[in-house]
N, C-alpha and C positions, 0 to 999 in steps of 0.2 A: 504494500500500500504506500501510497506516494502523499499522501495528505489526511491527517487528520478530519473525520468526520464521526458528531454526533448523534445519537437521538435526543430531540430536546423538549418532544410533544405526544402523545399521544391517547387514544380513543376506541371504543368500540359501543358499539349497537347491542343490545339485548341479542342473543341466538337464540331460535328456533322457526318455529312455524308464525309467522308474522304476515298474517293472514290481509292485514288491514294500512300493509305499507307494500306500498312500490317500491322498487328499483330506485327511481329516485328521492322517494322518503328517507330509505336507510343511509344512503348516498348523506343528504341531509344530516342523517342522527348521528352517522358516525364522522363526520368533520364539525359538525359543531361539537361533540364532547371532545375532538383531537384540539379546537379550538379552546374550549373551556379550561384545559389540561397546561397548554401555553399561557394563558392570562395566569396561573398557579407558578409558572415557571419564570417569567419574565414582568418586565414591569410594561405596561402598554403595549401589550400584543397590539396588531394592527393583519388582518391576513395580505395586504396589499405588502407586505414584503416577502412573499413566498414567489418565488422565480422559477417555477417548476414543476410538473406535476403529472404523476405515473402513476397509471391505475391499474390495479391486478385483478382481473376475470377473466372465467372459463367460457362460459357458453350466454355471454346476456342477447345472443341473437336468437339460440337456440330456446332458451327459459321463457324467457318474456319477448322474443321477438324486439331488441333492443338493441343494436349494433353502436361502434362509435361511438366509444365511452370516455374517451379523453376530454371532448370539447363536453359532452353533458354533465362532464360530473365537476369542468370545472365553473361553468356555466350555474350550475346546479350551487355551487361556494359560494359563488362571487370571487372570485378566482381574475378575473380580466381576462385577456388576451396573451397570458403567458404561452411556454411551448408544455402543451397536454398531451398525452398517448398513450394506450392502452397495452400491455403486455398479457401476451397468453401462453400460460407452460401446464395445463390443466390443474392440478389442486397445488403446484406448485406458482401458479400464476403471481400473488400479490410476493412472496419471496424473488422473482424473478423482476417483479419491479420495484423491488428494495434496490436489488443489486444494481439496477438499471439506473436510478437515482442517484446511487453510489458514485456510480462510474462517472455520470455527469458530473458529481459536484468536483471529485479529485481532477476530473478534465477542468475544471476552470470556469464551465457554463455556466454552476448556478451556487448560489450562494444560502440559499434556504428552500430545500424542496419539501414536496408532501408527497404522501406513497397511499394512498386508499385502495384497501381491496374490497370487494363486494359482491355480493351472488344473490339472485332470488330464485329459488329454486322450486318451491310449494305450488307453482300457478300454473304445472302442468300434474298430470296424472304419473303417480311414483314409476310404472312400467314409462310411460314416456324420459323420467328422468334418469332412469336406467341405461334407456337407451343414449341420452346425452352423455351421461359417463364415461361411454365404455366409445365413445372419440377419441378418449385419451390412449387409446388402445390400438390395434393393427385393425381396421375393419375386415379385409379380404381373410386372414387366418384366425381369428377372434371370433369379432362378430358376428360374422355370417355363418360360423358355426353353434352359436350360440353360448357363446361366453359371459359372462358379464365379470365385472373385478370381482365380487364374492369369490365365483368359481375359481377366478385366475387367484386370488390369494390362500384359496382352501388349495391349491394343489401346491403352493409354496408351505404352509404349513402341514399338508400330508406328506411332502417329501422330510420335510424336517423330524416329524414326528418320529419318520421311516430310519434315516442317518443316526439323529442321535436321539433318540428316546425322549423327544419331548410330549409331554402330557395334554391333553386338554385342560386338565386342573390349572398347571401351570398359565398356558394362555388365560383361562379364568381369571386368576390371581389379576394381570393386567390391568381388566376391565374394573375388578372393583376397587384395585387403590388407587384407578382414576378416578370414579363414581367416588370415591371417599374425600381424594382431593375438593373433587368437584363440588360437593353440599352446599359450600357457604359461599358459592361465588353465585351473584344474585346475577349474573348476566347467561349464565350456562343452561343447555335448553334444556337437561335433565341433571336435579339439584338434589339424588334421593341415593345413599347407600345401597350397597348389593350385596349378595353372596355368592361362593363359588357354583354352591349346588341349583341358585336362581337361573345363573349362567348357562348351566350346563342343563336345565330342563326346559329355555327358552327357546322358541322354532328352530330346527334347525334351515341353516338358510344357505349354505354349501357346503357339506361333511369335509371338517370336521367343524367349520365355524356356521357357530349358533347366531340369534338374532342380536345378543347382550354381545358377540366379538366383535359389533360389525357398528361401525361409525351412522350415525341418523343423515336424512334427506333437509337441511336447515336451510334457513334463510337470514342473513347478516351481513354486515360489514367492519372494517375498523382499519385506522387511521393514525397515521406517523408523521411526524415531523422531523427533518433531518436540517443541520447546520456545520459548516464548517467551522473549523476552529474559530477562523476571527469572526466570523458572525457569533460564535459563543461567546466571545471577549463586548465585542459591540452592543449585545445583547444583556449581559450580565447573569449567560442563563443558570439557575441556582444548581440545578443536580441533572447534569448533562449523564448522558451513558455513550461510551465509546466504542463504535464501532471495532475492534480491534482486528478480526479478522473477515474475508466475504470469498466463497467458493461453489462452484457448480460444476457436477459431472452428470454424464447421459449414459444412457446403455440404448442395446437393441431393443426398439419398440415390440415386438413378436416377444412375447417370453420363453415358448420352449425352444426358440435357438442360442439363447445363452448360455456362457459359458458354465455357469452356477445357477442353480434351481432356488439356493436356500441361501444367498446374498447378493444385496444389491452394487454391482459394480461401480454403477454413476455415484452412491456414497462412499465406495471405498476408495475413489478418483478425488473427488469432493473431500472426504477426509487426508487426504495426500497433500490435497492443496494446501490444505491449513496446518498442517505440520510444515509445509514449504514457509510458510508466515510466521513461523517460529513459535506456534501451540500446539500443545498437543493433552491427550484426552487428560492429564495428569492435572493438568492447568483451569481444567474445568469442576465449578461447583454443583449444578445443577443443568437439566437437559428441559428443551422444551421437542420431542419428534413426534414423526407423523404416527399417528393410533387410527388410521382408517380402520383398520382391520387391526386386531391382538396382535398378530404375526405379524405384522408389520411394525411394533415396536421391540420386541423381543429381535429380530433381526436387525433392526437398529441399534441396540444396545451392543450387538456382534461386530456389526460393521464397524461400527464408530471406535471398537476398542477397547470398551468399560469392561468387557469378559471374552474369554476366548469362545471361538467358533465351536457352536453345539452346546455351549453352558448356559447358553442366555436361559434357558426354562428354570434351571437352580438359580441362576444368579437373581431374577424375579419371585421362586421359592422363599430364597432368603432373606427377602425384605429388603432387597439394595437399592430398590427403587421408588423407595417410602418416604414420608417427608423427613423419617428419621435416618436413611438409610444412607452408601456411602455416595450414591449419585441420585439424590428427589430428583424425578422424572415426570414431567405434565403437574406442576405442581398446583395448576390450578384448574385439573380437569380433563387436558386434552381434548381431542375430538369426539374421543367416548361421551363425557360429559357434556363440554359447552358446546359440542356442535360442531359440524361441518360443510359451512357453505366453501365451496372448495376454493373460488377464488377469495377467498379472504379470508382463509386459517395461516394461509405465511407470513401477514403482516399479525394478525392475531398473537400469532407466539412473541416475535417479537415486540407486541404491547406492554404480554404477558411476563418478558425476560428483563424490558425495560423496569417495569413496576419492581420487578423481584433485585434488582440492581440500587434501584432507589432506595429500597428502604419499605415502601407501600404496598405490599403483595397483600392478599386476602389470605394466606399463608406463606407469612414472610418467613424465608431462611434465617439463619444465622449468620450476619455480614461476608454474605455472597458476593465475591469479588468476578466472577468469570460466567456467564450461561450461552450453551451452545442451542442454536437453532437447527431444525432439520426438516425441510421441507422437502417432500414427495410429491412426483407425478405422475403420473400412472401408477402401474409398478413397478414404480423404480424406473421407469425411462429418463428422468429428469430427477435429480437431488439439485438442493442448495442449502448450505451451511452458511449458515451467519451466525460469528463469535462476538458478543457484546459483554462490554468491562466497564467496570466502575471506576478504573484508572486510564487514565488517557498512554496509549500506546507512542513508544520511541515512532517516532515519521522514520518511515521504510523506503 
């Protein structure tokens, strides 16, 4: 990284079924509370000094028949005439236009950006929203065979089961010490405890994952403000969070032509980078990853490092992923809990890792210095990591 940049703002919308707001309602809810969050941080916010603005969605042409989301959402702010665009990497969308922001501001272009991700998802029929999904996928070898991700992630978690003897129990476990996280976060669209045996007797929705493994159909947004250093200086912003590290890797779209069944390449490409940046998992206190699917955090926990390949079912066993454990993981929820509108769970985590950095989490660590981001797309087609610190990083 060539330039210091922070997060200095941010925001989210209520998740779930949000029956009674448009697209550009939520748009609305979640830049005014990224708004409100800045007037706490700075003295005279003003949004007429924001020079930029990237918006992360997957499908708003597809949902709501809603395309060209750059000019409406900043249209939709009061934004002006700045430069607006829409980034699309499916549920890793609003992470993709974190990164995109990023990139701008260390290039010199912009001095205080906004990153809004957003999704309405509920205003079609769920088999409709199915099929919007599984875009993110191969259509000719996928879907036209009848795939959908449930299926594609139940045969990453059958394979794994199959290798090294991971449980369902285990996968369980996942779901409810996010569901435990999740209680007290008044924004998450399911705020109630679970059990393993609830799990395990809930639909099954592609053998071996049940309905309780499997991320909900939501509807939300949420909202980040980013600054370069001397706009933090200019600004006087009180409790900046630092960008420290930003990485993305891809794999093969088609999943049974990859190389590994039961790891995702584009994370462990992605994780490479960020040791290239000089962190590595050692250096991190807590995680925020993608929990579409159970298996898809327990394989994250592999990728990334936290346990070796095949342990992640014990390493989740034994509570390491708790808020008391050696790495709290979704500590306020995850997807399981607060929801998954897919283009705005990658700017979500990072609300979520901001807050936790601050000081202000709904389950605040223990003066958390480091939290890693990990945003998926498809499976695994698309990873992006973003490393955010409460100490400002040596300029690289």
């Amino acid at each position: 990284m060539t330039k210091n940049i922070a997060v200095v703002a941010v925001g989210q919308t209520k998740f779930g079924e949000l029956w009674e707001h448009s697209l550009r309602d939520i748009v609305i809810d979640a830049g005014n509370s990224c708004f409100n969050d800045a007037n706490t941080q700075m003295s005279g916010f003003e949004r007429k000094i924001i020079d930029n603005l990237v918006v992360g969605n997957m499908g708003g042409g597809s949902f709501v028949n809603q395309g060209h989301l750059g000019p409406l959402v900043s249209s939709a702010l009061g934004l002006g005439n700045i430069p607006a665009v829409r980034c699309e990497g499916a549920c890793a969308s609003s992470a993709l236009a974190f990164r995109h922001a990023l990139h701008t501001m260390q290039a010199g272009k912009s001095h205080v950006s906004m990153v809004l991700g957003v999704e309405k998802m509920t205003d079609v029929d769920p088999s409709r929203a199915l099929n919007i999904l599984m875009e993110a996928g191969d259509f000719e070898s996928e879907s036209m065979a009848g795939l959908t991700f449930a299926g594609l992630y139940a045969l990453m978690a059958r394979k794994h089961m199959h290798d090294f003897g991971t449980t369902r129990e285990q996968l369980a476990m996942i779901s409810v010490t996010n569901h435990k996280n999740g209680k007290q976060n008044p924004l998450a669209q399911f705020r109630s405890e679970t059990t393993v045996d609830t799990i395990l007797k809930s639909s099954m929705i592609a053998d071996p994952l049940a309905l309780m493994d499997c991320s909900p159909i939501t509807d939300g947004g949420a909202a980040i403000i980013l600054m370069t250093e001397d706009a933090v200086k200019k600004y006087a912003i009180k409790n900046p969070v630092w960008i420290a590290a930003s990485a993305c890797g891809t794999d093969n779209i088609i999943y049974h032509q990859r190389k590994s069944l039961t790891e995702l390449q584009a994370t462990l490409s992605a994780m490479k980078q960020i040791k290239e940046q000089g962190i590595s998992e050692k250096d991190i206190n807590f995680l925020e990853v993608h929990d579409c699917f159970s298996i898809n955090e327990l394989v994250a926990l592999e990728d990334l490092g936290f346990c070796k390949k095949g342990q992640g079912g014990k390493f989740v066993e034994n509570n390491e992923i708790a808020l008391n454990g050696s790495i709290p993981t979704n500590t306020t929820g995850g997807l399981k809990s607060i929801g998954h509108p897919v283009g705005a769970t990658g700017a979500r985590q990072i609300v979520d890792a901001a807050k936790q950095l601050r000081g202000d989490s709904i389950n605040q660590l223990k003066t958390p210095q480091n939290g890693l981001c990990l945003n998926i797309g498809g499976i695994g087609s698309t990873a992006v990591i973003h490393v955010l610190s409460k100490n400002k990083p040596d300029v690289r």
